[in-house]
C-alpha positions as a Markdown table, in Angstrom:
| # | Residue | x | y | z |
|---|---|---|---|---|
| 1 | Unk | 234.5 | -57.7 | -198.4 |
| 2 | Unk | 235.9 | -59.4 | -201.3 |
| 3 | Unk | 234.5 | -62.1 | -203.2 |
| 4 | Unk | 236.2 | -65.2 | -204.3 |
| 5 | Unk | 236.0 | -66.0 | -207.6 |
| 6 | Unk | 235.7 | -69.5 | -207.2 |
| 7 | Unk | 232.7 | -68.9 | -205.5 |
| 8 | Unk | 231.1 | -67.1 | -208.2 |
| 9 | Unk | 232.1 | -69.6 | -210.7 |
| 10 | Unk | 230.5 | -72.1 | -208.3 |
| 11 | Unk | 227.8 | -74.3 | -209.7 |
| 12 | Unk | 226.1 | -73.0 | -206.0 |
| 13 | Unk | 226.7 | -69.5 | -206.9 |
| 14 | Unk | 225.7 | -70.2 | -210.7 |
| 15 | Unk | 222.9 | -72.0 | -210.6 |
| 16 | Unk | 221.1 | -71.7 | -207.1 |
| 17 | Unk | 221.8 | -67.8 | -206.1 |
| 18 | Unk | 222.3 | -66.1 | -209.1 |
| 19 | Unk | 219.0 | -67.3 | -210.8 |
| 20 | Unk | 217.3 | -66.2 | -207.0 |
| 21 | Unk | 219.2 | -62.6 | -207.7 |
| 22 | Unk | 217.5 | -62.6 | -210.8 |
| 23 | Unk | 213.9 | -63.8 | -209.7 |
| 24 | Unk | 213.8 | -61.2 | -206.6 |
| 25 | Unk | 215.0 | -59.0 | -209.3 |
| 26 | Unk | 212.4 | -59.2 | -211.5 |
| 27 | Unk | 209.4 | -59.4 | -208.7 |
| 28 | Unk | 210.6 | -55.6 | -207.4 |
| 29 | Unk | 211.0 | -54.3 | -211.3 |
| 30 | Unk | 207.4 | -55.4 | -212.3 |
| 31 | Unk | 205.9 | -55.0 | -208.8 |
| 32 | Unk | 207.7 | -51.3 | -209.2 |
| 33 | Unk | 205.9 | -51.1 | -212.7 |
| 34 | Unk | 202.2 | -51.4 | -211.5 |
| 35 | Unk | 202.9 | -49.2 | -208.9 |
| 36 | Unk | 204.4 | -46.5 | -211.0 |
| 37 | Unk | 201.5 | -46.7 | -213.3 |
| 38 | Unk | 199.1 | -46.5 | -211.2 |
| 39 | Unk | 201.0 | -43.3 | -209.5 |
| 40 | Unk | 201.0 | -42.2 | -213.4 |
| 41 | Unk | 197.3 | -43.0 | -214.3 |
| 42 | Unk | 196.3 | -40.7 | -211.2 |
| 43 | Unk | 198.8 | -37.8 | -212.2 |
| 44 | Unk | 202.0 | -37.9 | -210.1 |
| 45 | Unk | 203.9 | -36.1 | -211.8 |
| 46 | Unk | 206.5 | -36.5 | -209.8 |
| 47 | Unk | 206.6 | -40.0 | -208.1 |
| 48 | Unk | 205.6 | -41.7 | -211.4 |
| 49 | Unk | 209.2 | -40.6 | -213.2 |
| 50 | Unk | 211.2 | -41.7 | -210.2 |
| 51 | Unk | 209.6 | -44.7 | -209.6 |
| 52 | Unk | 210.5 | -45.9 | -213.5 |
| 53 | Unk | 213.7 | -44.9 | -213.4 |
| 54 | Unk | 214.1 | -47.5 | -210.4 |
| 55 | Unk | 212.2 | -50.0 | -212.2 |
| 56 | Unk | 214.5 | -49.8 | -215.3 |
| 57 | Unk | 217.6 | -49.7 | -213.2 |
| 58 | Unk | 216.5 | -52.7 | -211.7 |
| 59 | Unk | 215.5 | -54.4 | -215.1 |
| 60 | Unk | 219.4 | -53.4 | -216.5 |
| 61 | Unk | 220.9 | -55.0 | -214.2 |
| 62 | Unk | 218.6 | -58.3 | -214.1 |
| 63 | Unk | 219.2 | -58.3 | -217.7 |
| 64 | Unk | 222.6 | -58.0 | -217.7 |
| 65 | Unk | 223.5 | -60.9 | -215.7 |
| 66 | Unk | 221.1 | -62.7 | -217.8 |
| 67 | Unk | 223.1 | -61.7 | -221.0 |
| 68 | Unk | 226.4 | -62.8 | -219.1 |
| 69 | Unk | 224.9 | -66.3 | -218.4 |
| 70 | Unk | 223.5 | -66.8 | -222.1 |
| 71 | Unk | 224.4 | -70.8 | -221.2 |
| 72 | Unk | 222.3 | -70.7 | -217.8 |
| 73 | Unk | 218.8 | -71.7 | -218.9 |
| 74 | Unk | 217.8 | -71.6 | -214.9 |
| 75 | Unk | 218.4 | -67.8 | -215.0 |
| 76 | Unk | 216.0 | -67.5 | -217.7 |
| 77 | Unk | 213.4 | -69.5 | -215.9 |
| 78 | Unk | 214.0 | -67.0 | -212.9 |
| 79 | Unk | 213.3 | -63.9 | -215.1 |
| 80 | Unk | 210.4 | -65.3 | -216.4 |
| 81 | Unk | 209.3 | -66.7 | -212.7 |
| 82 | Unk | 210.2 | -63.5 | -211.1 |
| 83 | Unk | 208.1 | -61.4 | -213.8 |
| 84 | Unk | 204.9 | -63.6 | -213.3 |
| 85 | Unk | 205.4 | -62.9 | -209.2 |
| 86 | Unk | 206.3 | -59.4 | -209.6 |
| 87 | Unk | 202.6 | -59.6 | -211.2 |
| 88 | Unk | 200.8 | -60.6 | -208.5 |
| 89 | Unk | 202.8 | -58.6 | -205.8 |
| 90 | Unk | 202.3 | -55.8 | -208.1 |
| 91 | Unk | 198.6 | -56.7 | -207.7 |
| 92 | Unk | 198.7 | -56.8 | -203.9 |
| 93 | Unk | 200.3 | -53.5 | -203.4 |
| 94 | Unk | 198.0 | -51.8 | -205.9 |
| 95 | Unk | 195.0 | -53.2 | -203.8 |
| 96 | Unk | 196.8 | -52.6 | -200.0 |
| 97 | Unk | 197.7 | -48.7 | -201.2 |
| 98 | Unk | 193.8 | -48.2 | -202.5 |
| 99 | Unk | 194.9 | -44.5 | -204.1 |
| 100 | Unk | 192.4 | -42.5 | -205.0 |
| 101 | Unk | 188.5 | -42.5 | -205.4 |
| 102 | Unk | 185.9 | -44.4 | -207.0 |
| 103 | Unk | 182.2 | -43.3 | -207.5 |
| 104 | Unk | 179.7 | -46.2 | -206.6 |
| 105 | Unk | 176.3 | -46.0 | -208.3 |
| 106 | Unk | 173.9 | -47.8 | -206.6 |
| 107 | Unk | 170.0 | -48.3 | -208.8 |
| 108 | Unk | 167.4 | -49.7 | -206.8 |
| 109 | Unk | 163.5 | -50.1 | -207.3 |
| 110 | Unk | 163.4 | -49.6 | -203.1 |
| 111 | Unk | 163.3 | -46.7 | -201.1 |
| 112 | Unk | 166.7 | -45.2 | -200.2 |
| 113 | Unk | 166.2 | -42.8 | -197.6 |
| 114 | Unk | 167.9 | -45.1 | -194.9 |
| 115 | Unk | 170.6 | -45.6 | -197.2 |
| 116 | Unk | 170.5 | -42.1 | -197.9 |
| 117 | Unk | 170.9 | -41.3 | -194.3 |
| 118 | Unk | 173.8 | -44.1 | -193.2 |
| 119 | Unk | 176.0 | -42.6 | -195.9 |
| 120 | Unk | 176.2 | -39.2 | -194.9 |
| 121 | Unk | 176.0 | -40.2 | -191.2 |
| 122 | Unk | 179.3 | -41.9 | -192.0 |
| 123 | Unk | 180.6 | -39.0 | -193.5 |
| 124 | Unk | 179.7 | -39.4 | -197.6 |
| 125 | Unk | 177.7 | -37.5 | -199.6 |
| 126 | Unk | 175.0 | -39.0 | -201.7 |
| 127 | Unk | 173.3 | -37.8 | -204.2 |
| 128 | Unk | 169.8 | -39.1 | -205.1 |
| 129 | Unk | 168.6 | -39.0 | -208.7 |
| 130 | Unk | 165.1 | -40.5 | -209.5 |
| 131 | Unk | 165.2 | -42.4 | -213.0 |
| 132 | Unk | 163.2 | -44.6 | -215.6 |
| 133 | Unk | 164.3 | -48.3 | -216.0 |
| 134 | Unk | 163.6 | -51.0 | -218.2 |
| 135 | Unk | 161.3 | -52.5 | -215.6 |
| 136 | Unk | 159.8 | -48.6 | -214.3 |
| 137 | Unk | 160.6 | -46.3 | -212.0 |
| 138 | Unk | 164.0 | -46.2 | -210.1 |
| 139 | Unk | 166.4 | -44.4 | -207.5 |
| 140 | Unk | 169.9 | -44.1 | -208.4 |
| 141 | Unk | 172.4 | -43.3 | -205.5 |
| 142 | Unk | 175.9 | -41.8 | -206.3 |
| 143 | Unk | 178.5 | -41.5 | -203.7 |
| 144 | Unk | 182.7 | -40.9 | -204.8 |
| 145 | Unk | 184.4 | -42.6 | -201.1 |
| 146 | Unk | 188.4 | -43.1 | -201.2 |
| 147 | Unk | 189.5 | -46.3 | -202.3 |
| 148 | Unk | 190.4 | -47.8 | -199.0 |
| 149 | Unk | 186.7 | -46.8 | -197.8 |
| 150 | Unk | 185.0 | -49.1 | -200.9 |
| 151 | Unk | 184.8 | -51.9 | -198.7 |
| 152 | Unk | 182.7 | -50.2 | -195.8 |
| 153 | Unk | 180.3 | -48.8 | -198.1 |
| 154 | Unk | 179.7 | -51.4 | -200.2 |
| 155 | Unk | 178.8 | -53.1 | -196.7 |
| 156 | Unk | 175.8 | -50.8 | -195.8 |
| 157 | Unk | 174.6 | -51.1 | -199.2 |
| 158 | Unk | 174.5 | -54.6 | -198.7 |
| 159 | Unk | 173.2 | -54.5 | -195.0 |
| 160 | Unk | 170.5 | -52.1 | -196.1 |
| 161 | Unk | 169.6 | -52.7 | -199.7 |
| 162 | Unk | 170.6 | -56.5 | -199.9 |
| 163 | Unk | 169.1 | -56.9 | -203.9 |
| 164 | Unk | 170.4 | -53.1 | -204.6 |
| 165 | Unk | 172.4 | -53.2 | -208.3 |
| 166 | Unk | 175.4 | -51.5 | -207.6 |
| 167 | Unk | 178.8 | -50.3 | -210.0 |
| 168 | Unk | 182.2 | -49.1 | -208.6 |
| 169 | Unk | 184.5 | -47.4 | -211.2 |
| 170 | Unk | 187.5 | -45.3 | -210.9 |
| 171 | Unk | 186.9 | -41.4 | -210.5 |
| 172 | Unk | 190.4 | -39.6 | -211.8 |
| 173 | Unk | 189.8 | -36.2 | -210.1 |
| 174 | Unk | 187.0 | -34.2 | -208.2 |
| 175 | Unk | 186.6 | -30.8 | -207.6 |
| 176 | Unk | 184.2 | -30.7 | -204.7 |
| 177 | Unk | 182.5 | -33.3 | -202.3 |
| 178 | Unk | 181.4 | -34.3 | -199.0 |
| 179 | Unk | 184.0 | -36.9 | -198.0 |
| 180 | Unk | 184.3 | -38.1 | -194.3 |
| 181 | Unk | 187.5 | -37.1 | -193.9 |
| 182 | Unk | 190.8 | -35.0 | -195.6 |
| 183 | Unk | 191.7 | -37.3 | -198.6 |
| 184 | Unk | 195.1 | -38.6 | -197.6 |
| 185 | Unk | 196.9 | -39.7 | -200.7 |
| 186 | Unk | 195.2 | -37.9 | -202.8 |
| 187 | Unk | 195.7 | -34.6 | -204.5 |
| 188 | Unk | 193.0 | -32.7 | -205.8 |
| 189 | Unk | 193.6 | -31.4 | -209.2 |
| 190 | Unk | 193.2 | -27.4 | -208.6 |
C-alpha cells in the first residue's frame, strides 16, 4: 500500500492524525514505563529489559516525528497529552496486574481470635504478636496475601474488627508462608 504524498502533506494528515499517532504514542511508551518498573522494582530480570527496550523504541519514534514537525505546535500538545494519559493508564494497569505481595498489619485493642480464625480459614497465615501501645496493651496481626487478594482481606478486617488500625505496604520477597494458594505471578526469590 502506498501512500500519497499529498495526503501526508495534508493539513488532515498534519494536523488531525499525526498529532493522534503521537498521543497514542506516548500513552503506550509511559504506560510501558510503569509497567516495566514495576516488573523491575520486584526483580524481573528478564521482562523488565525487554519491556524498556519497547518503551524507548516507541519514545524514538514519537520523538522523531515531533522533531520533523518542529512548526506543528498541535504535535507538541499530543506528546505532552499522550504522556499525562500514558500516566494514568500506567496507573490502571499497575493496579489491574496487582504483582506481588503486601504484608497487612493489623493493631487492635480487641480480641482477634475470630479474625485469627477467618484468615487462615481463607487460606492466610496470621501471625499474632501481643504488644504495648501508647494507650496499653495491644494485639498486632500480620498477614503477607498477594496483591490481587488485598481487597478480600481488608474486607474481613473490616467485617470483623470495624475500628481495627490497619497498614498495607509492599513485601519484595518471602521465603516461606502460608498463602491460600500457589502465587501466580510471582517468583520466589530462592
Amino acid at each position: 500500500m502506498v501512500i500519497d504524498q499529498a495526503f501526508l502533506n495534508s493539513s488532515l494528515f498534519q494536523y488531525g492524525i499525526m498529532p493522534l499517532l503521537i498521543f497514542v504514542a506516548r500513552i503506550c511508551d509511559v504506560a510501558i514505563s510503569t509497567v516495566r518498573l514495576m516488573m523491575l522494582y520486584r526483580g524481573r530480570r528478564i521482562l523488565a529489559p525487554i519491556l524498556g527496550f519497547v518503551e524507548v523504541l516507541i519514545w524514538l519514534l514519537a520523538v522523531r516525528q515531533i522533531m520533523y514537525n518542529l512548526n506543528n505546535g498541535v504535535t507538541y500538545l499530543a506528546f505532552a497529552g499522550g504522556f499525562a494519559m500514558g500516566n494514568y493508564v500506567g496507573i490502571l494497569l499497575e493496579e489491574r496486574l496487582a504483582v506481588g505481595l503486601e504484608v497487612i498489619r493489623i493493631i487492635t485493642k480487641n480480641q482477634v481470635e475470630d479474625l485469627i480464625e477467618s484468615l487462615n480459614a481463607q487460606g492466610y497465615g496470621a501471625t499474632r504478636v501481643e504488644a504495648e501501645g501508647s494507650t496499653g496493651k495491644v494485639n498486632i496481626i500480620f498477614t503477607i496475601v498477594p496483591r490481587k487478594h488485598n481487597k478480600k482481606v481488608i474486607e474481613i478486617i473490616h467485617r470483623l474488627l470495624p475500628k481495627a488500625f490497619y497498614t498495607v505496604e509492599e513485601v519484595k520477597s518471602v521465603s516461606e508462608g502460608i498463602f491460600p494458594m500457589p502465587l501466580s505471578g510471582y517468583r520466589r526469590p530462592f
